[in-house]
Every structure is written in structure tokens, then in C-alpha cells.
C-alpha positions as CSV (number, residue, x, y, z in Angstrom):
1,X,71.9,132.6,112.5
2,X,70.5,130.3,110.1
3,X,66.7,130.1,109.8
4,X,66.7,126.8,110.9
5,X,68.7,127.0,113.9
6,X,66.5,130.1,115.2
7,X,63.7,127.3,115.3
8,X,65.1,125.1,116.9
9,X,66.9,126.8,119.5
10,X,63.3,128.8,119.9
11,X,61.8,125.7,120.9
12,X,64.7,124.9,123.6
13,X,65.1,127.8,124.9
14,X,61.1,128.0,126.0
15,X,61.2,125.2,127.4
16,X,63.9,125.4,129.4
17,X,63.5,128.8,130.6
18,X,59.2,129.0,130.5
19,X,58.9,128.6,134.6
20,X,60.9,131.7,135.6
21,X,60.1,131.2,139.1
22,X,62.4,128.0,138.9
23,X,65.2,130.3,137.9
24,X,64.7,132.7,140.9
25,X,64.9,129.1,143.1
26,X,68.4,128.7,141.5
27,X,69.6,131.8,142.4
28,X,68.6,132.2,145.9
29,X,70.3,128.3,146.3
30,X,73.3,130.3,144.9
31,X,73.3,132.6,147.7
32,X,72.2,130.8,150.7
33,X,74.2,128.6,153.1
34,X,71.8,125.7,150.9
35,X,74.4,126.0,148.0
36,X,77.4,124.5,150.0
37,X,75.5,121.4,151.6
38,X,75.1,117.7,149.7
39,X,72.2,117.5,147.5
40,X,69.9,114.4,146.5
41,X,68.2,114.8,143.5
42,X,64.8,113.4,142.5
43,X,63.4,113.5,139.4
44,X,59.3,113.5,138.8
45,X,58.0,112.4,135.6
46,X,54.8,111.3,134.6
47,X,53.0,109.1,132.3
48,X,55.3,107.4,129.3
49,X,58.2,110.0,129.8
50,X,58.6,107.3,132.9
51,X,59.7,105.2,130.5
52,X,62.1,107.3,128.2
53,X,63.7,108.5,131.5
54,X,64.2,104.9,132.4
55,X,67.0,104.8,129.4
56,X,69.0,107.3,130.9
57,X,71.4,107.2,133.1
58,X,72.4,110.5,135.2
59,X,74.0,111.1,139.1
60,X,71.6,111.4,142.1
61,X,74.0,112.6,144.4
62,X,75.8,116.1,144.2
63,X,78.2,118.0,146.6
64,X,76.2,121.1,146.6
65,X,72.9,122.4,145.0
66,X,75.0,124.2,142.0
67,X,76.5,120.8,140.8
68,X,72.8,120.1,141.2
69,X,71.6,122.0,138.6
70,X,74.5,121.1,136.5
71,X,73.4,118.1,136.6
72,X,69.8,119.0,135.6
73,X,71.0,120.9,132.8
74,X,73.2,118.0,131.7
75,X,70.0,115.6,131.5
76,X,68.1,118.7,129.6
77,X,71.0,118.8,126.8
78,X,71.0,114.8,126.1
79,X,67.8,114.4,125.9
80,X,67.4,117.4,123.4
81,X,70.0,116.1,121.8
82,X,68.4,113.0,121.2
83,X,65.3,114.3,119.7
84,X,63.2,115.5,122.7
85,X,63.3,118.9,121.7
86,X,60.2,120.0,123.8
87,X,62.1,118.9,127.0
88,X,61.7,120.9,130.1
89,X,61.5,121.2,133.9
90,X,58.4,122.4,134.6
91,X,58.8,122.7,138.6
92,X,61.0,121.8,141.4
93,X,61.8,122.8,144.8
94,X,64.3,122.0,148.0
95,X,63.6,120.1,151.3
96,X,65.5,118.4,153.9
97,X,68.8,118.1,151.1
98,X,66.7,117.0,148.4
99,X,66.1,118.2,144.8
100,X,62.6,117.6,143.7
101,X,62.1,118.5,140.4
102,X,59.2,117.9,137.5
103,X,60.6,116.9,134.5
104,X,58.2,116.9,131.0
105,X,60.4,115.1,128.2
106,X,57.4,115.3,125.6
107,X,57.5,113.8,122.3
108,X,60.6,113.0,120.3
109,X,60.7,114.7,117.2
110,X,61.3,112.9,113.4
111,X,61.7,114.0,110.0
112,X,58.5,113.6,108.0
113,X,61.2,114.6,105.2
114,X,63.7,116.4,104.3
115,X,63.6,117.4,100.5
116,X,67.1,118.2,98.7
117,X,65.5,121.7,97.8
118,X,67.7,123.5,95.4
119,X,70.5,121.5,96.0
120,X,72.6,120.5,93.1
121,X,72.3,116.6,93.6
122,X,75.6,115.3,93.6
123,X,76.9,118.3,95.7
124,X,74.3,116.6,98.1
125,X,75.6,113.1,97.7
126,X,79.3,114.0,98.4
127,X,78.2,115.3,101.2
128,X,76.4,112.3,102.7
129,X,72.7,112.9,102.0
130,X,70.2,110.4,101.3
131,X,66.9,111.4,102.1
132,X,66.0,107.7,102.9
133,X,68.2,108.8,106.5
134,X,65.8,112.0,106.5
135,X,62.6,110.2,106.3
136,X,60.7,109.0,108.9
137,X,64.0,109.1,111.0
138,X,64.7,110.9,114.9
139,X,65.7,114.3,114.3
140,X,69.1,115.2,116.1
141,X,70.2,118.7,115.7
142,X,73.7,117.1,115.8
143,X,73.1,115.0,112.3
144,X,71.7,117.8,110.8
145,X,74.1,120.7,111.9
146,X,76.7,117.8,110.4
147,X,75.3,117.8,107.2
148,X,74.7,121.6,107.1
149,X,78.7,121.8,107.6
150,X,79.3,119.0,105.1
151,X,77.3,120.4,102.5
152,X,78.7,124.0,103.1
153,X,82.3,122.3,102.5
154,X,81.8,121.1,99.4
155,X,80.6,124.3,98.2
156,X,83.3,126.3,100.0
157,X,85.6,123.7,97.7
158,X,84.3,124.5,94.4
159,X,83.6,128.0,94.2
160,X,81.4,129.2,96.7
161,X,83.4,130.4,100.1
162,X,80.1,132.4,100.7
163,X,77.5,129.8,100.7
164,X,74.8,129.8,103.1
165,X,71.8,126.9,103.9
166,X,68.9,126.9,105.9
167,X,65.5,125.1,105.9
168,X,62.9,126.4,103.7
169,X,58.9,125.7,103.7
170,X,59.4,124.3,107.3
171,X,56.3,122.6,108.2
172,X,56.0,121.5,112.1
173,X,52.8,119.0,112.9
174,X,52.8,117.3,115.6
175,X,56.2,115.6,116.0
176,X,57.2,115.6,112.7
177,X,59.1,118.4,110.7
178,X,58.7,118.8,106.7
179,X,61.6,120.6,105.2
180,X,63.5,121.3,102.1
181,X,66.9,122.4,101.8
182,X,67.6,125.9,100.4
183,X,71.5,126.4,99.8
184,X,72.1,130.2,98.5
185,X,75.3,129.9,97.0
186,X,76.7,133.6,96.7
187,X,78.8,135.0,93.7
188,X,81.1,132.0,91.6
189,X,84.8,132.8,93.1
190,X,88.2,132.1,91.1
191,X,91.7,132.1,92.1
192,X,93.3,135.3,90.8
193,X,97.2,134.6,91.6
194,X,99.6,133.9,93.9
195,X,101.5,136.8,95.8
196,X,104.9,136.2,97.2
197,X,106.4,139.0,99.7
198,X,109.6,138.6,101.4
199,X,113.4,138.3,100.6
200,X,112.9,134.9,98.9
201,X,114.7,133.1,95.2
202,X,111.6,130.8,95.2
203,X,109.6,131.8,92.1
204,X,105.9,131.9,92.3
205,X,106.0,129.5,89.2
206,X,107.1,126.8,91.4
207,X,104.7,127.3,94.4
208,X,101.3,127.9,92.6
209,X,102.5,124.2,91.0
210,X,103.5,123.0,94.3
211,X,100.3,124.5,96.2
212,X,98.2,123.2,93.2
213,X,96.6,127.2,93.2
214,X,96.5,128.5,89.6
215,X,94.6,131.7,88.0
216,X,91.6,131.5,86.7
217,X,90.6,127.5,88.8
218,X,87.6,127.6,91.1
219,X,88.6,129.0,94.7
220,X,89.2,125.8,96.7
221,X,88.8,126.3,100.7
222,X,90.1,123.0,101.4
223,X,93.7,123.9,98.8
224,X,94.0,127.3,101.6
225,X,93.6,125.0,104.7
226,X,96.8,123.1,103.0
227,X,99.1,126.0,102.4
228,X,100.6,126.5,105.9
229,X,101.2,122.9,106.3
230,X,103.0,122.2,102.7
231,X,104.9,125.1,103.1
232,X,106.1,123.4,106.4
233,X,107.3,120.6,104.7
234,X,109.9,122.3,102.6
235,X,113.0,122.9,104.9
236,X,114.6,125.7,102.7
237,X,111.5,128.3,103.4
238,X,109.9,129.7,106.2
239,X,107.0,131.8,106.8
240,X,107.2,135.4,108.7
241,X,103.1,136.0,109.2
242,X,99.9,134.3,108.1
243,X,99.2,134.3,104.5
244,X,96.5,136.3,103.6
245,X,93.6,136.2,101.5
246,X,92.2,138.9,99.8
247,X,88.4,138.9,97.9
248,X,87.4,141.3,95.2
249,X,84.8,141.0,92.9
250,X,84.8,137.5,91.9
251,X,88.2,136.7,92.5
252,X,90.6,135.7,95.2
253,X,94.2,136.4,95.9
254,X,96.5,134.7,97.7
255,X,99.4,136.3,99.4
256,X,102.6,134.8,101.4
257,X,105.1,135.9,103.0
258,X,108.3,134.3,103.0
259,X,111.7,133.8,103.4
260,X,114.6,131.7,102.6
261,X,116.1,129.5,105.4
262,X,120.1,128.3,105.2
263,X,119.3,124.6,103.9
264,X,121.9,123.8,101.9
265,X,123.8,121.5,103.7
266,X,127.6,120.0,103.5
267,X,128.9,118.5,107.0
268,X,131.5,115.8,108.1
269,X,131.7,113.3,110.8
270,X,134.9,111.9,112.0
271,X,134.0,108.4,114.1
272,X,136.9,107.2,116.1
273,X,136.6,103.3,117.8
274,X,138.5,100.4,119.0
275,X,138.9,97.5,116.6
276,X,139.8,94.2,118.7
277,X,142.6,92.4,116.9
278,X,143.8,89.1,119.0
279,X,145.4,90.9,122.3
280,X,146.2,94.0,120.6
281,X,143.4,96.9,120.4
282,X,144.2,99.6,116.8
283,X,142.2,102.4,116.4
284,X,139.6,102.8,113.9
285,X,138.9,105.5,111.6
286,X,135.3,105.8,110.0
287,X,134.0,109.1,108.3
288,X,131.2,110.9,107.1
289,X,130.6,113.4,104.4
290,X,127.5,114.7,103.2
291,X,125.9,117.4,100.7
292,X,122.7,118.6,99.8
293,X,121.7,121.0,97.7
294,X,118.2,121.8,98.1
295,X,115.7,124.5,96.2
296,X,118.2,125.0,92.8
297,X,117.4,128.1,91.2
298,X,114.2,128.5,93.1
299,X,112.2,125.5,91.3
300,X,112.1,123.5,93.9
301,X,114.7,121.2,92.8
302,X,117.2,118.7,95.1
303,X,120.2,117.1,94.8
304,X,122.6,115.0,97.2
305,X,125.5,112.8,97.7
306,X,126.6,111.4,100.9
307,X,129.7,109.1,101.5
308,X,130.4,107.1,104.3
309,X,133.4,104.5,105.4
310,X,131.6,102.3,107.3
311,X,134.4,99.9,108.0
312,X,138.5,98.9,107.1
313,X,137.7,98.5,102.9
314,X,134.2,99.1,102.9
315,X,132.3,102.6,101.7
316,X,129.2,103.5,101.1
317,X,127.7,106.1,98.5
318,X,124.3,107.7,98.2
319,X,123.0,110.1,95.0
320,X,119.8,111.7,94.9
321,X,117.5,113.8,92.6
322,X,114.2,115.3,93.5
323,X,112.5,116.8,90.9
324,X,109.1,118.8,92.0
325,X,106.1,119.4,89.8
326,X,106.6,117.2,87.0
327,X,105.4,118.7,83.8
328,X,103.4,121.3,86.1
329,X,101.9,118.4,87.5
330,X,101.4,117.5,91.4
331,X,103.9,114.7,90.8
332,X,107.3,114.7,91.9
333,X,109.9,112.9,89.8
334,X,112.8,111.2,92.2
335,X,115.7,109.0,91.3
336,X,118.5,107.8,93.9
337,X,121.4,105.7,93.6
338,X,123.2,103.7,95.9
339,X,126.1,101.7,96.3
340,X,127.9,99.8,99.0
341,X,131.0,97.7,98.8
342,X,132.1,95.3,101.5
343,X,135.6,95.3,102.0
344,X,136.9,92.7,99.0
345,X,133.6,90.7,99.4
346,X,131.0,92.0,97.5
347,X,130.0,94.8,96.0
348,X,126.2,96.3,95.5
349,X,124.4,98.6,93.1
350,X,120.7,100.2,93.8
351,X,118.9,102.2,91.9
352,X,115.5,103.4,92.5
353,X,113.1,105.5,90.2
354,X,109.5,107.2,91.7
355,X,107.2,109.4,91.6
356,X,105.1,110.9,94.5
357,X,102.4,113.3,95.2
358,X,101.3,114.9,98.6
359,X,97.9,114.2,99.6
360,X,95.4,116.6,101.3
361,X,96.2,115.6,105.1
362,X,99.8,116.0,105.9
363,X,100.8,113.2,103.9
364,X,102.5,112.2,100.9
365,X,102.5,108.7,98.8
366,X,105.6,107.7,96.3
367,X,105.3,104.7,94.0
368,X,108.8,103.1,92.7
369,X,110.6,100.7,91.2
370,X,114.3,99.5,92.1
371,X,116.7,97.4,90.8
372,X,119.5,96.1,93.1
373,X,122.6,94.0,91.8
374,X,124.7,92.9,93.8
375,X,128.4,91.0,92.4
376,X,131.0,89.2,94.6
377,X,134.4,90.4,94.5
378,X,136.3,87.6,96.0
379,X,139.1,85.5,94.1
380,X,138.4,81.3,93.7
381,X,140.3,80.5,96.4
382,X,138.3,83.1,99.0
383,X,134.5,82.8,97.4
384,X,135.6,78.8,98.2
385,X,137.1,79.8,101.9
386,X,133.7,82.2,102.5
387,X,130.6,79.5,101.2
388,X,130.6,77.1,103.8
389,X,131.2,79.9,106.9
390,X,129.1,83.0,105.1
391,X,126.8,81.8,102.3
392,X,126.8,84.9,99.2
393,X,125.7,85.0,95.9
394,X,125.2,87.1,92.9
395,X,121.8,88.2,92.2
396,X,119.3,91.1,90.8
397,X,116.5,92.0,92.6
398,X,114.0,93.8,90.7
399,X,110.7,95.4,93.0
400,X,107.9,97.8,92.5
401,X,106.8,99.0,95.9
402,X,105.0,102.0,97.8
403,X,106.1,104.4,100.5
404,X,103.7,106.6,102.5
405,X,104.5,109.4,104.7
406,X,102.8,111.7,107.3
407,X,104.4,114.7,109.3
408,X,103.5,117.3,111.5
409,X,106.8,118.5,113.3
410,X,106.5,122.1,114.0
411,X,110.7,122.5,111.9
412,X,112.5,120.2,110.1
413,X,115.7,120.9,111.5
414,X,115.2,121.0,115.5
415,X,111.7,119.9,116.0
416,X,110.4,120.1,119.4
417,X,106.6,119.0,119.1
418,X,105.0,116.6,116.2
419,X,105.5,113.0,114.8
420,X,107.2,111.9,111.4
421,X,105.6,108.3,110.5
422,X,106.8,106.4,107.1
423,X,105.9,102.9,106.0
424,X,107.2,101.1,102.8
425,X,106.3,98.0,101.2
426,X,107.6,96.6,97.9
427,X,107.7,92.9,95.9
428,X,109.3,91.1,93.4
429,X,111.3,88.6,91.7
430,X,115.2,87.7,92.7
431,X,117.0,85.4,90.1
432,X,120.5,83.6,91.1
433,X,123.2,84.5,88.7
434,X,125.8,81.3,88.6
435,X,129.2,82.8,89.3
436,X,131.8,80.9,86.7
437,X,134.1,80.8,90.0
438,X,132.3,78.7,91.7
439,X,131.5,74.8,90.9
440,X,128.6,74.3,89.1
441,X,126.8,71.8,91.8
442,X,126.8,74.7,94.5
443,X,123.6,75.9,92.3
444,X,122.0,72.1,92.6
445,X,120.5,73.3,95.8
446,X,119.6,76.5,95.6
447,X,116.3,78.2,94.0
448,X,117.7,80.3,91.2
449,X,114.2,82.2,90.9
450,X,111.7,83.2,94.0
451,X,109.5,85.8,95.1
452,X,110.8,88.6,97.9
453,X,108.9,91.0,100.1
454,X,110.5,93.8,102.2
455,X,108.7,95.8,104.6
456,X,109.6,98.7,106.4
457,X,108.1,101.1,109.4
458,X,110.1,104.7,110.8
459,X,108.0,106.4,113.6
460,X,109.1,109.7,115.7
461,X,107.1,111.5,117.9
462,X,108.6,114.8,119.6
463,X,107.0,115.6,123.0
464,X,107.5,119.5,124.3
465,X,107.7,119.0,128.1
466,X,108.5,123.0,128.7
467,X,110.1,125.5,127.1
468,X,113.7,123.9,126.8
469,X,113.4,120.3,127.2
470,X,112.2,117.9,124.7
471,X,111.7,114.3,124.6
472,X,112.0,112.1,121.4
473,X,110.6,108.4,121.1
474,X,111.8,106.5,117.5
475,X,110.9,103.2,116.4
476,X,112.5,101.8,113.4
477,X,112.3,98.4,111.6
478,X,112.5,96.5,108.7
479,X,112.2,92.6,107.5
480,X,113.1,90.4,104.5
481,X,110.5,87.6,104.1
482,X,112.4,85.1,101.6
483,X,113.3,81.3,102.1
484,X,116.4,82.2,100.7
485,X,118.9,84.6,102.0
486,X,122.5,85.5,101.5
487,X,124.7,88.3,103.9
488,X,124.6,90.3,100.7
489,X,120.9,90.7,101.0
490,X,120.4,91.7,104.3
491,X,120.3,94.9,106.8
492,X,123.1,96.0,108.3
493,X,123.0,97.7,111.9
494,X,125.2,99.6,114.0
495,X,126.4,103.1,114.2
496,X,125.1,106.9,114.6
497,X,122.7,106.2,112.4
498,X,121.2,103.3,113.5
499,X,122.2,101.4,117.1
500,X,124.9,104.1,118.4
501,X,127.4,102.3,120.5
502,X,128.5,99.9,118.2
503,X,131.0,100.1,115.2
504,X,128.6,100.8,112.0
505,X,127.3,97.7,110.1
506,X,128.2,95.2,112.5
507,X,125.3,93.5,112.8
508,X,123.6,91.5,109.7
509,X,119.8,91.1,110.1
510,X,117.0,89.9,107.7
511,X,114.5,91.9,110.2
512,X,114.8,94.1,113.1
513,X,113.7,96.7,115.2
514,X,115.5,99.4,116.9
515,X,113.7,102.1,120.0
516,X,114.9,105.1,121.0
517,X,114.3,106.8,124.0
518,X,116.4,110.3,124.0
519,X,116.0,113.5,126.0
520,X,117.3,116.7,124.5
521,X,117.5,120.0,127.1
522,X,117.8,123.0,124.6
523,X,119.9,125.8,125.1
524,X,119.3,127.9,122.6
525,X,116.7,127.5,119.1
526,X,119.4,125.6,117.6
527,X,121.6,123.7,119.9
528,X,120.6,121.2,122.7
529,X,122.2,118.4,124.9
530,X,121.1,115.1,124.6
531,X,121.0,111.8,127.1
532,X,119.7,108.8,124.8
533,X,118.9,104.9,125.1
534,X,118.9,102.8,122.2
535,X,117.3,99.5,122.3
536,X,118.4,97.2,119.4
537,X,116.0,93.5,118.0
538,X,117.6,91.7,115.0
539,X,117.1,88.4,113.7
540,X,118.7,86.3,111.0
541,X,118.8,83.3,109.9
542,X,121.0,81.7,107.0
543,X,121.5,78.0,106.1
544,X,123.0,76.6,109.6
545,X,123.7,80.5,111.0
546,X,120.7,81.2,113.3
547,X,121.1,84.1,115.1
548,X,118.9,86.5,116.9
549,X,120.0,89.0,120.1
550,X,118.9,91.8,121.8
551,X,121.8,94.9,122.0
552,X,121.5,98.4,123.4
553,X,123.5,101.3,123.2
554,X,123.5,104.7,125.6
555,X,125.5,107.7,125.8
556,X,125.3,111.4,125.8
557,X,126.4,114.2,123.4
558,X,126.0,118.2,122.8
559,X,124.8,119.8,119.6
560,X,125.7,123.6,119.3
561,X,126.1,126.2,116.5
562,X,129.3,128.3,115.7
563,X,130.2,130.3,113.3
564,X,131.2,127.8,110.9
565,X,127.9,126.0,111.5
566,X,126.4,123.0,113.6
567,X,129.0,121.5,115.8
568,X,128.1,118.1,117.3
569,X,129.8,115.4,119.8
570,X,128.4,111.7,120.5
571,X,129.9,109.8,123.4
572,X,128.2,106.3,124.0
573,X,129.0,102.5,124.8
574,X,126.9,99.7,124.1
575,X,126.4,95.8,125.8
576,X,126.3,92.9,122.7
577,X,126.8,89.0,123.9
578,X,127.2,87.7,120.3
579,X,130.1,90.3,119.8
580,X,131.6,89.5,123.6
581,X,130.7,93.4,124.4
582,X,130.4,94.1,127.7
583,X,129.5,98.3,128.8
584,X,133.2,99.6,128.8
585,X,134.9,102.6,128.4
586,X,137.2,100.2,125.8
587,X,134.2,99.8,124.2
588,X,133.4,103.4,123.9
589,X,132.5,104.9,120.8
590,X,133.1,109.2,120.0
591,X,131.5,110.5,117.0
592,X,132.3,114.2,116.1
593,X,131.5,116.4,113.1
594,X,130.4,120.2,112.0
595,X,127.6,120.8,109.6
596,X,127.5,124.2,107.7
597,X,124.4,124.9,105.6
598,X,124.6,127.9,103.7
């Protein structure tokens, strides 16, 4: 125990315990039919302690003379925690269900001074001190068992895990304490290497980069504290036991063990729906295929493409490259691609360049830039049929933004405890192109050049109500904040992957919110059935088409493994008044698929 402490805790403890008679009284309470009756206590105090009691607030009554003394004991702690370190109860003693007892608080005890010692100055001022707070000032053994940790922190983070600090040339008069403070550092530590044990392609190259642990840098507590929760963010490793640290002369060596988990993913969803057409219902076929390669060659590296048909004539398409550790940096270089095509109305291109870093709490923050262009497709005759009912135009859209992201789910895959929260934010300038199919005094009207914003918020929290069951709350939205809106710049809802129940992209929004409310009962570590509710918000409004509802979706569906992977079936059915949808099995939507990761 430090020197310090021993002090302190010297002075309490005599107090508290200097009547020994008192603590005989408590223990014959404990064993007399005294114990188990209601108890009034009455404190005694004389002189000005009258008036520091008066500050405090603390029960009278207790059921029996144990919660009593609980009591007592509770006042004792607050008031040495508050400075009074002398505090005591000097006497006390029962009668007729009351608790007399003589309380001496004494004087509170302040810092004549607190010198830095031998204390490297700035290692002191990252961790808080000033001595201005440590002059003149109460002394709480909380404060300064805070700045002991603090202090012991920063040295633990640049090369000292064996640092110790008490008080030296301790001076007590009076009330007031003199002190300086002596930090004894211990031998300089350095990061020797990185050990990786277990059947695992991930090369250690990549890891001391992506764990920021090289040979030879100062040992860093605070970079070992990390290292269980980054390696929980990469889905294609797991961990089989602790890691383990190992200390020998003045070096330190780090050793994991791993193994490789099947992450590589390539599935297929087959949706199957009604499409109303006049009287006559046709069915509709959308799909769903997806591949991700993830961890090439053991550097870390990702890759992935996902298709979708969305709707009759429209598709979607997704590319994406993740490349870790940039130049052996902590920066990761990312680029993605998309494009989507409505039918023969318009067709969009987006791609997106950024670079991210993860930052010491279970987060990470990405800076990019995007360009989106989007081009109509329709003929004279149809652009001229479309511009009155459903107002489009060419544009680019060029925004610098920033995306941050926190997790703590205990597996990316099948989560049962932990949240997921993302927000994104980006701004910048959309310019009008004139489309040489159109008449020139369509553009009379319209702003060729303004300013746009778009905001975006994901939230998931997993809740572990027992061993199997698992409940998941989501809340996802976005917004457009422009004066000047076309259908080709806004969201589009509806789907498995957004508001199940509904045919996907069948709502247009320029913001909207969607909750989920799903409860999954597990039957095994990888397959679970699932009851959900999904409660949909969008809003939109463009030139005389104001339109804002509130749909839901519900449903049920099983997610089970086989031999050829992840097998899963969505039934639901949703209620919409701007689409005429009432809760119908006509209405019903059945979404099936396999995903096989390998």
C-alpha cells in the first residue's frame, strides 16, 4: 500500500475503531432480541460540529439496530470523504428503541500544498494537476486517489507499466497537509513483437499495423486494453484464450491466439410478391446476390459486389474496396461504387473515396468525398409525359462528409448482447445540367446551383434476455435538406432491407425514419427464429407532391444453418393508405435465400 494511503487510512481507522467498548455494544445488539426491534437514532454533537452535521442529511429511523449501525457507518464514510478525516464516534448506547450516540467530526483537513515532486511536468499536466487545485483546497482522498490513478496512466502509457507514486516529505500541522509527489518510475519498457499462435493466414505484418504495436515503440498500456476489442471488430478472426503478455528485461511481448472464422460470404435471395395490375394480380420476381471477400491473402484486405433487382427494369449494383493500414499507417483506404437504374427513367452513378481510422474507444471515424451523377433515360416524348406528374433532372452532386461509428456487439455475425451506432453527415454543391431534350424555359425556374446537406443516424442495440432469446431494437433514418428536390435525388424505402412488407423501393422520401422491434428465440449458436415489427416515417415533398405517411410491416421468419450454409425464410405483410394496402395475405410478401461463407 502506498505510503500515503497507510496515512490516511491510519488516521480513519483510529478513529473509528479507538472506543472498543462501542464495538462490544455492537455485537451484543447482534445477538440479543434488541437487534430485530425498530431503532431511533440520535446523534450527539457538540460545539461547531453542530453545525457541519447540520449540512448532512442521513435516516433516523431503522428497522433494527444492525441497519442502525449501517447507518452510522454510512455518516462516518461521507464525512471522511469530505475531508473530516479525524471523524469518529466517541460513545453511544441503547434505551427504550433509541440509538444515542456521540459523534466528534473534528476539523476538515486542506492541502497546505501539494508540490509536483519529481514529477516530469507535463506527465503531470496531462494528467490534470495544477497545484493551484492543491493549495489551500479540502483534501478528499477521492481527488487525490483520482489523480494518483491518472498520473499512474500516463506513465503506464509511455513506458512505465511499473510505476509507482506516493507522498514524500509529508508534513501534518494542524489541519493542513504539506506534500510532494514522488513517482518511481521502474525500468523504461519496449514492445518486443507480436506473437501469433493458432491455425490462422493473417500475417503478423498486418496486425502489429492494425493494433498500432511495433518493436522497438514504448510499451503502451492503453494500445493492450485495445487489442481484445479491435480484434472483435474483424469478422474473419476469432480469438481461442486471452492474449497474453509476457515481460523480460526491458521488453514486452505480446502473444495472441487466433483463428480464422468462415467470412467469406456469397448468398442469394429469391423475393416473390404480388404486383397489382388493374383487376389482374402477376407475380413478381426480385433477387438478390451478394459476395464478399474479406481478409485477401491475410493483409487485411476486402472486396464486394452485391446486385439486387429491386423492381420490373430496375437493378441495383454495389462494389467495394477496403484497404487496411495505408502505407503502414493507422489509416484505412476505402473506395465504393454504386449504381442504380430505374426502370427506363433514370439512371445513377456514386462513387465514394475515404479514409478512416479507429479511435481508442470502440470507435472508428472515416472522412470522404462522393460524387453522384445521376442522367435520365427517357425519350422526348416520355421526359415531356413524366415533368409535370414526377419532376427529374440531371445533376452531379459533389460532397465531402464524415461518418462515425461505435460497436460493442459481442459477434458480428449473430450478436446477442451490444449496440452498433453510426452517424454521417456530409455537404456540398448540386449543379442542374440542362437536358437538350427538354425546352429550354423548363430551366427558367429552377436554381441550376445550390447548397445540399444529408444527414444520416443507424442505431442497434441487442438485449440477452436468457440464454436463447434475444431482443433487437433498430432505429434508422436519414434526411435531404435542399429547397430543391427531384425523385432522382431522394431515399427509396421498402423491402428486407429496409420496411419488410412492402415491395422494395416503393416509397420515395427526402427524410425518414424506420423502428424495429424484433425478437429472435435461438436454437442453436447460429440459427434463430424471429417475430418482428417494423414501424416506417417518411416525408416528401416535391413541387405540388406533398406527401408524408406512417407504414408498418410485421411478419415472422426462421434462420438456420445446413450444410450448404445459412438458410433463411421471411414471411410478412404490411398496412400503407397511400399505396391502398390494407394487412392481407394478398399483400404478403416471402423472401427466401441461402448464404454460404467459406
Amino acid at each position: 500500500m502506498l505510503a500515503s494511503k497507510k496515512f490516511i487510512y491510519w488516521l480513519i481507522i483510529e478513529q473509528m475503531y479507538k472506543n472498543l467498548t462501542g464495538l462490544i455494544f455492537f455485537l451484543l445488539l447482534s445477538f440479543t432480541g434488541w437487534a430485530q426491534q425498530a431503532v431511533t437514532l440520535k446523534v450527539k454533537v457538540s460545539g461547531k460540529d453542530r453545525e457541519i452535521l447540520r449540512k448532512y442529511v442521513y435516516p433516523l429511523q431503522f428497522p433494527d439496530s444492525l441497519a442502525a449501525r449501517q447507518g452510522i457507518r454510512s455518516l462516518m464514510k461521507q464525512l471522511q470523504h469530505d475531508g473530516y478525516l479525524m471523524a469518529s464516534v466517541d460513545t453511544f448506547y441503547y434505551q427504550q428503541g433509541t440509538l444515542y450516540s456521540q459523534l466528534f467530526i473534528g476539523e476538515k483537513y486542506r492541502w497546505a500544498r501539494l508540490r509536483s515532486g519529481n514529477v516530469v511536468e507535463n506527465l503531470l499536466i496531462q494528467a490534470g494537476y495544477k497545484e493551484k487545485l492543491y493549495t489551500g483546497k479540502p483534501f478528499l482522498p477521492a481527488e487525490w486517489v483520482k489523480l494518483q490513478e491518472a498520473v499512474l496512466t500516463q506513465a503506464e502509457n509511455n513506458g512505465y507499466p511499473f510505476a509507482s507514486i506516493r507522498l514524500d516529505s509529508l508534513d501534518v500541522s494542524e489541519s493542513f497537509i504539506d506534500a510532494s509527489i514522488l513517482v518511481e518510475k521502474g525500468p523504461l519498457i519496449l514492445f518486443d513483437s507480436l506473437q501469433i499462435n493458432g491455425a490462422t493466414k493473417t500475417t503478423t505484418r498486418f496486425l502489429s499495423r492494425y493494433l498500432q504495436i511495433y518493436p522497438g515503440q514504448l510499451y503502451d498500456q492503453q494500445k493492450v486494453n485495445n487489442v481484445p476489442r479491435l480484434l472483435k471488430q474483424l469478422p474473419y478472426l476469432e480469438s481461442t484464450q486471452s492474449g497474453l503478455l509476457q515481460f523480460g528485461r526491458d521488453r514486452a511481448r505480446l502473444y495472441l491466439f487466433l483463428k480464422d472464422k468462415k467470412s467469406n460470404q456469397f448468398d442469394g435471395i429469391v423475393g416473390f410478391l404480388p404486383e397489382p395490375k388493374g383487376k389482374e394480380q402477376k407475380l413478381l420476381v426480385t433477387g438478390e446476390v451478394n459476395l464478399d471477400i474479406r481478409n485477401i491473402k491475410g493483409s487485411g484486405k476486402e472486396l464486394g459486389l452485391h446486385w439486387r433487382k429491386v423492381q420490373r427494369g430496375s437493378q441495383l449494383l454495389n462494389a467495394s474496396y477496403l484497404h487496411p493500414n495505408l502505407l503502414g499507417s493507422p489509416i484505412e483506404l476505402g473506395f465504393t461504387f454504386n449504381l442504380y437504374k430505374q426502370d427506363t427513367a433514370f439512371i445513377t452513378l456514386k462513387p465514394r473515396l475515404q479514409f478512416g481510422f479507429n479511435t481508442p474507444r470502440a470507435g472508428k471515424i472515416t472522412f470522404f468525398t462522393e460524387l453522384q451523377n445521376s442522367r435520365l433515360l427517357l425519350s422526348p416524348v416520355g421526359l415531356q409525359a413524366r415533368q409535370d406528374s414526377i419532376p427529374l433532372a440531371d445533376f452531379n452532386y459533389h460532397a465531402y462528409g464524415m461518418q462515425y461509428l461505435r460497436q460493442t456487439l459481442d459477434d458480428f455475425y449473430f450478436p446477442r448482447r451490444g449496440y452498433q451506432v453510426s452517424g454521417q453527415i456530409a455537404i456540398g454543391n448540386k449543379n442542374i445540367k440542362r437536358n437538350l431534350n427538354r425546352e429550354a424555359s423548363y430551366y427558367d425556374t429552377i436554381r441550376l446551383k445550390t447548397t445540399q446537406i444529408s444527414l444520416s443516424l443507424r442505431s442497434e442495440y441487442y438485449f440477452k434476455l436468457n440464454q436463447r432469446s434475444v431482443v433487437l431494437t433498430r432505429l434508422n433514418g436519414e434526411a435531404l435538406i435542399n429547397p430543391q428536390l427531384f425523385y432522382n435525388d431522394l431515399f427509396r424505402l421498402g423491402g428486407l432491407n429496409s420496411l419488410r412488407g412492402f415491395p422494395e423501393y416503393t416509397f420515395y422520401a427526402s427524410r425518414y425514419a424506420i423502428g424495429t422491434l424484433e425478437y429472435r428465440l435461438f436454437t442453436g449458436s447460429d440459427s434463430y427464429v424471429l417475430l418482428f415489427y417494423d414501424q416506417g416515417y417518411y416525408h416528401r415533398q416535391i413541387s405540388k407532391d406533398r406527401t408524408q405517411e406512417y407504414p408498418f410491416g410485421l411478419g415472422t421468419g426462421i434462420s438456420f444453418s445446413t450444410g450448404a450454409g445459412i438458410f433463411q425464410f421471411i414471411y410478412s405483410v404490411g398496412q400503407s393508405k397511400v399505396l391502398n394496402q390494407p394487412i392481407s395475405l394478398n399483400y404478403s410478401r416471402i423472401h427466401f435465400g441461402i448464404t454460404s461463407r467459406f
